[in-house]
C-alpha positions in Angstrom: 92.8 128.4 81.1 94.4 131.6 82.6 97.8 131.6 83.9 98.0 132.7 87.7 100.9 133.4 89.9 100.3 131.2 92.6 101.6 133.5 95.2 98.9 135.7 93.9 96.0 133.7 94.2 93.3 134.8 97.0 91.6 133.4 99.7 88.9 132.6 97.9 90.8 130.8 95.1 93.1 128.7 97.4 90.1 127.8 99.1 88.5 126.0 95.7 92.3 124.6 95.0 92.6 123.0 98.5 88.8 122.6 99.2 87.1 121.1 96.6 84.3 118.9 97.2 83.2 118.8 93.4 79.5 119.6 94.2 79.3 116.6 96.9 78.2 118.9 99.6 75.3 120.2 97.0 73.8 116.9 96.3 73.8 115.8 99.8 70.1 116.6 100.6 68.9 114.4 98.4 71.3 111.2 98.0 70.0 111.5 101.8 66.6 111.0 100.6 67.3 108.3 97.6 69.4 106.2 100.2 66.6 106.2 102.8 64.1 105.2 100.4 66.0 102.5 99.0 66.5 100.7 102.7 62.9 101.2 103.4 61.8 100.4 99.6 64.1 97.9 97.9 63.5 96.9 94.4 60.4 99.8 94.1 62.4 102.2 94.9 65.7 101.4 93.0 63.3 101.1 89.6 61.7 104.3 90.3 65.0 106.3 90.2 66.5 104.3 87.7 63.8 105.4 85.5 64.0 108.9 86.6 67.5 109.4 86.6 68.6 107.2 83.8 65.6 107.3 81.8 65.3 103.4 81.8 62.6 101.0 83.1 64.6 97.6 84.2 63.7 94.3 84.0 65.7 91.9 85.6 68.2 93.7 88.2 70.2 90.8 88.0 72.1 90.8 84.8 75.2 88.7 85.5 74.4 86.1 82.9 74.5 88.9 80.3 77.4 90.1 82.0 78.8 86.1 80.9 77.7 86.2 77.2 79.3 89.9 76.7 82.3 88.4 77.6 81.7 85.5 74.7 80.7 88.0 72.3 82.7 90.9 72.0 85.6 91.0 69.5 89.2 89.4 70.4 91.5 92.1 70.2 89.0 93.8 72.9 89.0 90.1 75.0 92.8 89.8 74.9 92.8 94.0 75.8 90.8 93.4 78.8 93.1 89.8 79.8 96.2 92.0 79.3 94.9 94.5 82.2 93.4 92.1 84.4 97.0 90.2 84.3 99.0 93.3 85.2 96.5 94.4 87.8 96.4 91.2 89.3 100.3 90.7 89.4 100.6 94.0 91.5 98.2 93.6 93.9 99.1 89.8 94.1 102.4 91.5 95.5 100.6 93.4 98.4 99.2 90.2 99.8 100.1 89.3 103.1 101.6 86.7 105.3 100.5 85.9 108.5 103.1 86.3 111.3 104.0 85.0 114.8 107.1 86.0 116.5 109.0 86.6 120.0 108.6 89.4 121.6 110.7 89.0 125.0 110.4 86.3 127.2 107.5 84.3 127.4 105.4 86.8 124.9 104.5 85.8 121.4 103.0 88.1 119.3 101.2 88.1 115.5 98.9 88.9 112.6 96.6 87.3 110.5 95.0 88.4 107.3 91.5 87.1 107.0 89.2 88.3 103.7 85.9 90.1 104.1 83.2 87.5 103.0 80.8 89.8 101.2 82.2 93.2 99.1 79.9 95.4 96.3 81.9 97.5 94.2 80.5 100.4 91.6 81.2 100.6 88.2 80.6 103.5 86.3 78.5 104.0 83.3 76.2 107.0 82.0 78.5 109.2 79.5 80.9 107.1 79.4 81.8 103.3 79.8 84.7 102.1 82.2 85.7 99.1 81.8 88.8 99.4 83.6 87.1 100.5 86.7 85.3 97.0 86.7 88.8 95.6 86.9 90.7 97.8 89.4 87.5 96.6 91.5 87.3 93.4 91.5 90.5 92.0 90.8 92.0 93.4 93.8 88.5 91.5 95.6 89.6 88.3 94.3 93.2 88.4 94.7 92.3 88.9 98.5 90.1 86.0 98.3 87.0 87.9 98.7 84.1 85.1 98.5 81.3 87.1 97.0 82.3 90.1 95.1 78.6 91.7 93.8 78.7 94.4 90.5 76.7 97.4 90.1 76.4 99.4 87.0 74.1 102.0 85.6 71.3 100.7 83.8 71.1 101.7 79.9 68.8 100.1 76.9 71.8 98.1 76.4 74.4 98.4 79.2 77.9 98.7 77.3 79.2 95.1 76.3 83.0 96.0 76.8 82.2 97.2 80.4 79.7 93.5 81.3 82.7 91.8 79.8 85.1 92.7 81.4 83.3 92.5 84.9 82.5 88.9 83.9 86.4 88.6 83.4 87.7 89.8 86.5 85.8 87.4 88.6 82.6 89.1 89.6 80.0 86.6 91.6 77.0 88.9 90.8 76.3 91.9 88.5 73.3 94.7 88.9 71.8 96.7 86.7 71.5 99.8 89.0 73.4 103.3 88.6 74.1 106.0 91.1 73.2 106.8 94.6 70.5 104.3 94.7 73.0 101.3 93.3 75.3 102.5 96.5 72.4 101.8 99.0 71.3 98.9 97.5 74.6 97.4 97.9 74.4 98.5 101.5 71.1 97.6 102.7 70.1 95.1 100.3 66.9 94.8 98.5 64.5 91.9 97.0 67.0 91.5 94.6 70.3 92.6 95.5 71.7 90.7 98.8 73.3 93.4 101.1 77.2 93.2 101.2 80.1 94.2 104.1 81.8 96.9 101.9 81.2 99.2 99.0 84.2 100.0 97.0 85.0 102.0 93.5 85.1 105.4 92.4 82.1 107.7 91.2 80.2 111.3 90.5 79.2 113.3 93.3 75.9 111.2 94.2 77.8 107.8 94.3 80.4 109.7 96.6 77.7 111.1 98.8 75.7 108.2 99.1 78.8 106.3 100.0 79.7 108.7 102.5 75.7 108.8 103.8 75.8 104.7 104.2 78.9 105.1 105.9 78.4 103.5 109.2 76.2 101.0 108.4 78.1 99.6 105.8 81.6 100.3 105.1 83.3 102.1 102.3 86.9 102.4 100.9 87.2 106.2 100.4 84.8 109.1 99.1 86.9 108.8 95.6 85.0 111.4 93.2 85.3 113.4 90.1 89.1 113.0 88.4 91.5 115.4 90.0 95.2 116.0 88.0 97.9 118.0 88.9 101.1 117.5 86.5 104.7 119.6 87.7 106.5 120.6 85.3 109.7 122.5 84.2 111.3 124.0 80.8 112.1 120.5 79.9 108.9 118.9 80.0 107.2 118.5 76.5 104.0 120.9 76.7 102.5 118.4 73.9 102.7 115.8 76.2 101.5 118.0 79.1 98.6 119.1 77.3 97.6 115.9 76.7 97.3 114.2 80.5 95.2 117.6 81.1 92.2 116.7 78.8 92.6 113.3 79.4 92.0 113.9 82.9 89.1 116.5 82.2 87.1 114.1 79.9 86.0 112.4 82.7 83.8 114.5 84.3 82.7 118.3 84.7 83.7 118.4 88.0 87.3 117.1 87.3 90.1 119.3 88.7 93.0 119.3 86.6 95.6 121.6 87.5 99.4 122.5 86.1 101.9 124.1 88.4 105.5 125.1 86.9 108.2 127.6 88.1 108.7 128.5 84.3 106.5 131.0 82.6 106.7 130.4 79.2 106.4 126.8 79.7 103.0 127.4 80.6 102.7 129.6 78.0 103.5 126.6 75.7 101.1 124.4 77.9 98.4 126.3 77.3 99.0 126.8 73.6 99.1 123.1 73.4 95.7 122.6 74.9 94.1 124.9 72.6 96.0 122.8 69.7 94.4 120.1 71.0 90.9 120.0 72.5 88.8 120.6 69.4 90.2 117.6 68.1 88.7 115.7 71.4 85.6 113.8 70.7 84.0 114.9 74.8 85.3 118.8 73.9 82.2 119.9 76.0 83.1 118.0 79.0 86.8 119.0 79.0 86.5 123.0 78.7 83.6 122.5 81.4 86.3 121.2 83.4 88.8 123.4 82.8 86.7 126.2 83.7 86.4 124.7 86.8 87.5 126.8 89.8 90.0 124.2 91.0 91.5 124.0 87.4 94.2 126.1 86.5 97.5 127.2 85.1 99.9 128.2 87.7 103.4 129.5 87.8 105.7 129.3 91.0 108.4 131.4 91.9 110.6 128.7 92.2 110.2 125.0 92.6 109.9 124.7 96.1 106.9 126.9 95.8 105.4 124.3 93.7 105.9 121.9 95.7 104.2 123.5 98.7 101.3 123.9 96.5 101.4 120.2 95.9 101.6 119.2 98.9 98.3 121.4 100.2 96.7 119.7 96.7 96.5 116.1 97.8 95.6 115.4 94.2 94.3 112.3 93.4 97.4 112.4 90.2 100.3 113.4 90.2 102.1 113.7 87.1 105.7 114.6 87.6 108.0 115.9 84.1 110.6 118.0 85.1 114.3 117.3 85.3 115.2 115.1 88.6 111.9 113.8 88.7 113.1 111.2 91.8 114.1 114.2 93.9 110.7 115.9 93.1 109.3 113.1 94.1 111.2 112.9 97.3 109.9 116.2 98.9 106.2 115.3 98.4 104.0 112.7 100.7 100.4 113.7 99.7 99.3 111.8 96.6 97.0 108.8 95.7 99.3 107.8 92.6 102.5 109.3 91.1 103.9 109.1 87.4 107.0 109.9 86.7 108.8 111.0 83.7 107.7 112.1 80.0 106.6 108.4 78.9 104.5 107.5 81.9 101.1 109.1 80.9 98.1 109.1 83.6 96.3 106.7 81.1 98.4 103.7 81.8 98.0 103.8 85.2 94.2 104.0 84.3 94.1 101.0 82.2 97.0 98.9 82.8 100.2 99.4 84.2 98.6 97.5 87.5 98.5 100.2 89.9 95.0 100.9 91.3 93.2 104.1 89.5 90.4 103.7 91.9 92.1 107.0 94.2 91.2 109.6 96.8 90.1 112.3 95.8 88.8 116.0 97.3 92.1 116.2 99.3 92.0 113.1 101.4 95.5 111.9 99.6 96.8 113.5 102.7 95.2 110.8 105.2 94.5 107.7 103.1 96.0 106.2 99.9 94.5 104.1 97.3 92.5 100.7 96.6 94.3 97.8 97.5 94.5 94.4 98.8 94.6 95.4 102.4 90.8 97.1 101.4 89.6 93.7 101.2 91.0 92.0 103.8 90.2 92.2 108.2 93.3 91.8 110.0 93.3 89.9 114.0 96.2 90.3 116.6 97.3 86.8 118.3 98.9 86.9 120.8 100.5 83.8 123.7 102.1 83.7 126.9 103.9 81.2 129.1 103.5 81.7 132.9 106.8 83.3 132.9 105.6 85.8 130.1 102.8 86.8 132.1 104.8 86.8 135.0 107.4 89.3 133.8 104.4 91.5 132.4 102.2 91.3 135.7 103.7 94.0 137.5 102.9 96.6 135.1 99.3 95.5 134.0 98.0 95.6 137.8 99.5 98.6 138.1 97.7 100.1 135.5 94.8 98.4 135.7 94.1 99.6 139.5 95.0 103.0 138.5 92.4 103.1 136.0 90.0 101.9 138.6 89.3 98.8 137.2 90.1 96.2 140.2 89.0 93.0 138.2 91.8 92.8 135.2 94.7 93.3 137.9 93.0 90.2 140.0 92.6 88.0 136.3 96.1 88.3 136.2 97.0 87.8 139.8 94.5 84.6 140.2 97.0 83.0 137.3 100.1 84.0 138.9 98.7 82.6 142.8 100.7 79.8 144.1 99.8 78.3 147.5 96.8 80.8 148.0 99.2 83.7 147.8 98.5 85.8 145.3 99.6 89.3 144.0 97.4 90.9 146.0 98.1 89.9 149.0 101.8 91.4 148.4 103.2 94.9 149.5 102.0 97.1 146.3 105.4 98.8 146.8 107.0 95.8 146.2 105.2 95.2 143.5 105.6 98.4 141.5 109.5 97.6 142.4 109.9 94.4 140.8 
């Protein structure tokens, strides 16, 4: 990774930092065709790309009874791994929950929410070069603490689809689980097939032809977020540990080719010592090929400020989907930056956790869109409805200024559905001086 100056970097290269699409745009053509396909094809269609993109010919789609006896079967220090995560996930969305309201708003108005679950949500879990696991429960467990009734699974197909990853689906509460991968799994979920019943919702990360088919079934079924390729940017100072810095980067860049993972410092030789550190490191990394693809990625770099506050602009233009902050006064960092999907502060608070199990939700925007949305959470799962009650007398004090508006947008018939409530001895609203009106 080359160090840059970030007030030297051109056009061109602030354009790949602040708008990355990780090859989404590329792929777009074609997830188009795959998702059409599978609404018009169903079952024909999802086996004829799962045998040309995974290289698999499925049998039964439905594989949640697997998904049951992986659970049984795989060894318990991996079983009481996966309960550990589940617990601590569950704990912090079980916090976001919430209550339904009614209060007073002036006289004679009462006002509230409610919190009502979706009935019917699909959520992707990864597979191909890697197995996640953890992505199975950041999915579903937030589903279930909602009260989601039917939370359906889909995974990429393989000879044998990873046991760890059916497990822990099975333990976080899925109702169904599919054997389907990719774009195809995403429209499936959607639209529904023989097989597959069609759900309200698609959640859960992906590579570029999950997030562009969950951004082509947009619409007709809804999605979380486009949440793609990993994206990292850790700030730094001289007192960060460039071990330890070195060590989120290709953590973050094993995911994925297209992962971003950036390091901005206002201290030169700490990213000197950054830099050394990763090439201590990544040959000793089991997925070296993927990680020095993605650090040769154009959004990836090395970058040095001029000061802090130069950083933090360039944070703040990132969005990333992590941010790792280790540098002295951390908090205060923290404090001057609002576009993020999930922070970590400190030396001992490594991205990892927050993928596995420190509860948060690793299921994050990505691509930039930090700055409009965060990430997965209860409220993903849940439809919210406005109630609202009002005596005569609240309707009374409120009339004045709904006729009003109402006939000065033309429409004559909500002023008179408040005026035929308020009529007392045939006299109603209207037949009163409008002057008066507007001066009560």
């Amino acid at each position: 990774m080359d160090i840059r100056p970030i007030a030297d970097l051109s056009p061109d290269e602030r354009r790949a930092y602040f708008e990355r699409d990780a090859g989404v745009d590329a792929v777009r053509g074609d997830v188009r065709e795959i998702v059409e396909r599978v609404r018009d094809e169903g079952d024909v269609a999802v086996r004829e790309f799962s045998r040309e993109f995974d290289g698999v010919e499925i049998g039964n789609l439905d594989v949640t009874v697997d998904a049951e006896r992986a659970y049984e079967a795989i060894d318990e220090e991996l079983r009481e791994a996966i309960e550990a995560a589940i617990e601590n996930v569950r704990a912090f969305h079980e916090a976001q929950v919430r209550e339904d309201w009614r209060e007073a708003f002036g006289r004679g108005r009462e006002l509230g929410r409610r919190f009502r679950p979706l009935e019917r949500v699909g959520a992707y879990v990864p597979g191909g070069t890697a197995a996640y696991p953890s992505s199975a429960i950041m999915t579903v467990v937030p589903a279930t603490v909602a009260g989601v009734e039917h939370v359906a699974v889909a995974t990429p197909p393989a000879e044998r689809i990873n046991p760890v990853t059916l497990a822990a689906i099975s333990a976080a509460g899925a109702d169904a689980v599919y054997s389907v991968g990719g774009a195809q799994a995403i429209a499936a979920l959607a639209y529904g097939t023989e097989s597959i019943s069609s759900v309200e919702k698609v959640v859960g990360p992906g590579n570029k032809w999950v997030t562009a088919a969950k951004a082509e079934v947009r619409g007709d079924c809804e999605i979380d977020f486009l949440a793609g390729p990993s994206e990292l940017l850790v700030i730094c100072d001289e007192t960060a540990d460039p071990g330890f810095v070195a060590a989120d980067v290709l953590a973050q860049a094993e995911h994925d080719p297209e992962a971003s993972v950036v390091v901005a410092t206002d201290d030169e030789p700490t990213a000197e010592a950054v830099r050394a550190a990763i090439d201590e490191q990544i040959g000793a990394r089991e997925r070296e090929g993927t990680i020095r693809e993605a650090l040769a990625h154009d959004a990836s770099g090395l970058l040095v400020g001029r000061s802090m506050s130069e950083v933090i602009a360039f944070a703040e233009a990132y969005a990333a989907e992590h941010l790792s902050i280790q540098a002295d006064g951390d908090e205060e960092l923290l404090d001057r930056i609002d576009t993020a999907g999930s922070v970590f502060l400190g030396p001992h608070t490594p991205v990892a956790a927050g993928d596995y199990a420190s509860g948060t939700n690793h299921v994050l925007p990505t691509n930039g869109r930090a700055r409009v949305t965060g990430g997965l959470s209860v409220d993903h799962f849940v439809r919210s409805t406005t109630v609202q009650r009002l005596s005569r007398e609240g309707l009374d004090e409120l009339s004045g200024t709904v006729e009003t508006l109402a006939r000065a947008e033309g429409l004559e018939a909500h002023a008179e559905s408040v005026s035929i409530r308020l009529a007392e001895d045939g006299l109603t609203e209207t037949d009163a001086d409008p002057k008066e009106s507007l001066r009560e």
